[in-house]
C-alpha positions in Angstrom: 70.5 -56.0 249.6 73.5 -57.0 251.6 74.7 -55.4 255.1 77.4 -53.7 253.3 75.4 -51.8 250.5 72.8 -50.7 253.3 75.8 -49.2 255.4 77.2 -47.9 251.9 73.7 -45.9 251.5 73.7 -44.4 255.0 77.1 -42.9 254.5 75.9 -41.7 251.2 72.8 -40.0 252.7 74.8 -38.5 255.7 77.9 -37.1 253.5 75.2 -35.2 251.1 73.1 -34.7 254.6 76.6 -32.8 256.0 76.9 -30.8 252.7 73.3 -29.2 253.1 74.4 -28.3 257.2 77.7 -26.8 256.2 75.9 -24.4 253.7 72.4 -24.0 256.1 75.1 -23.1 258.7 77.3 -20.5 257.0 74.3 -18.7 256.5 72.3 -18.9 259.7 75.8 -17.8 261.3 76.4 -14.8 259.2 73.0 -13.6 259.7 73.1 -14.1 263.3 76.8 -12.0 263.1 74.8 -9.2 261.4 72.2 -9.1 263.6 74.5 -9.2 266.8 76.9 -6.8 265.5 73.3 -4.2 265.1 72.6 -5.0 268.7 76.5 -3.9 269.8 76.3 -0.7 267.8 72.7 0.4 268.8 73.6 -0.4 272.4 77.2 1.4 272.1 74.9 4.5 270.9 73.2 4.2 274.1 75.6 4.6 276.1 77.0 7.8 273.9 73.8 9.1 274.4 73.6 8.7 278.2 77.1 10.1 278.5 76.5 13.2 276.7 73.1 13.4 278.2 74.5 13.0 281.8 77.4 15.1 281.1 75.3 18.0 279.7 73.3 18.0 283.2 76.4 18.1 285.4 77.8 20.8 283.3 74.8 23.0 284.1 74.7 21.8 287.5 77.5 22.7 288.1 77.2 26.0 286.6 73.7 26.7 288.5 75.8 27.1 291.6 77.1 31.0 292.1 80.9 31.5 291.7 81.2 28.8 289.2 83.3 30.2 285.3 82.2 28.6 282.3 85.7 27.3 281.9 84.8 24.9 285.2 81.2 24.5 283.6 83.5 23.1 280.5 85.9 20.9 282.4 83.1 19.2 284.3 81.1 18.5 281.4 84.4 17.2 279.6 85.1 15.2 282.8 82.0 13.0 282.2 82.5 12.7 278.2 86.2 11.2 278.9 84.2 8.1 280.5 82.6 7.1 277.2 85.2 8.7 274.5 87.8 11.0 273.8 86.6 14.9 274.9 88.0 16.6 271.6 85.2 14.4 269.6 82.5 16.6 271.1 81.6 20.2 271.2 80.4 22.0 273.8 78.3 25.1 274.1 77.5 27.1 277.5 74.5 29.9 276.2 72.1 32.3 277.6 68.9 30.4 277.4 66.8 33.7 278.0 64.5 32.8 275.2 63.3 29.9 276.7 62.0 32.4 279.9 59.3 34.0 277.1 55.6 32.4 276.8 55.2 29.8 273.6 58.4 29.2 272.3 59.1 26.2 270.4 61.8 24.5 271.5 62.6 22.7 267.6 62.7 26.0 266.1 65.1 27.8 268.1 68.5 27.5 266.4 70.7 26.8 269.3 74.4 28.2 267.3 72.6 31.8 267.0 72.5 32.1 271.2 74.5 34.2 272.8 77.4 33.2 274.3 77.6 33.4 278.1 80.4 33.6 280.7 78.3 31.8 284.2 79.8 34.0 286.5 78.2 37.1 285.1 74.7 35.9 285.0 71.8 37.5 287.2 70.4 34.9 289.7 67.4 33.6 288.4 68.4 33.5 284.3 68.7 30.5 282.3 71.6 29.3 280.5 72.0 25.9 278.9 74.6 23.8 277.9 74.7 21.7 275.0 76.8 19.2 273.8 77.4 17.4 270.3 79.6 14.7 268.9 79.2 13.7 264.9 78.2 9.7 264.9 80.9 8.9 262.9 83.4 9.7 265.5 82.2 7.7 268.3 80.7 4.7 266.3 82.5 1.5 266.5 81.5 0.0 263.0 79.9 3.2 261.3 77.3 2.1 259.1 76.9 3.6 255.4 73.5 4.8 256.1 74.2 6.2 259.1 76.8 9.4 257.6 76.4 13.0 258.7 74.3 12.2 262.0 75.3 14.2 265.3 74.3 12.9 268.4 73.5 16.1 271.0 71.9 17.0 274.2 71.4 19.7 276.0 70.4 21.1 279.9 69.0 24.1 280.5 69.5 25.4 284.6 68.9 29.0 286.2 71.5 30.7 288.0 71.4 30.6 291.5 
């Protein structure tokens, strides 16, 4: 074999040897894009999550203290949602958490919409109140994903009235 067919073969081999990294790299990438665009999302619900979390705490902080309406109880819990998303996305819910005061009550059964609404300045020193907020996934998800529809992120604080 001459010099020139060897060099011929080589070429051959790395041309065909190219073909098989183009196609072993389009789908490594890909993958890797799926999987990276996962972490984003999961670590953008995160954050939702801490927001409302920490904004639901402030709100009944807030409200704890004597003096305080549940219109301010709103805007500071609304204050802390506008760092994370839009405010209108979630809703917000000030309550009487009396029930929570009686021995042995389940927390998962209690159905949170059927609590009396309560204006913070009226309440007795010493009762409990919560505030809970919710916002559907959808609204606050960067790329919603199909098997994610009708989920509603929430938390909720419960304080006493001082």
């Amino acid at each position: 074999m001459r010099p020139s067919q060897v060099r011929l073969c080589r070429f051959e081999q790395r041309s065909q040897r190219a073909g098989a990294v183009l196609v072993e790299t389009a789908l490594v990438v890909s993958v890797f894009a799926i999987v990276m665009a996962g972490v984003i999302e999961f670590g953008h619900v995160y954050l939702v999550v801490g927001t409302i979390s920490a904004a639901a705490r402030a709100g009944a902080r807030a409200g704890a203290v004597e003096g305080v309406s549940t219109a301010e109880v709103r805007a500071e819990t609304e204050r802390l949602l506008g760092a994370s998303f839009h405010k209108s996305l979630a809703t917000i819910q000030v309550k009487d958490a009396s029930v929570f005061d009686q021995p042995g009550v389940d927390a998962k059964s209690i159905d949170y919409s059927s609590l009396p609404d309560v204006e913070v300045k009226e309440l007795k020193t010493g009762q409990l109140f919560l505030v809970r907020v919710e916002v559907p996934y959808e609204a606050v998800a960067l790329m919603p994903p199909f098997w994610a529809q009708g989920i509603t992120l929430r938390s909720q604080s419960v304080m006493r009235h001082e």
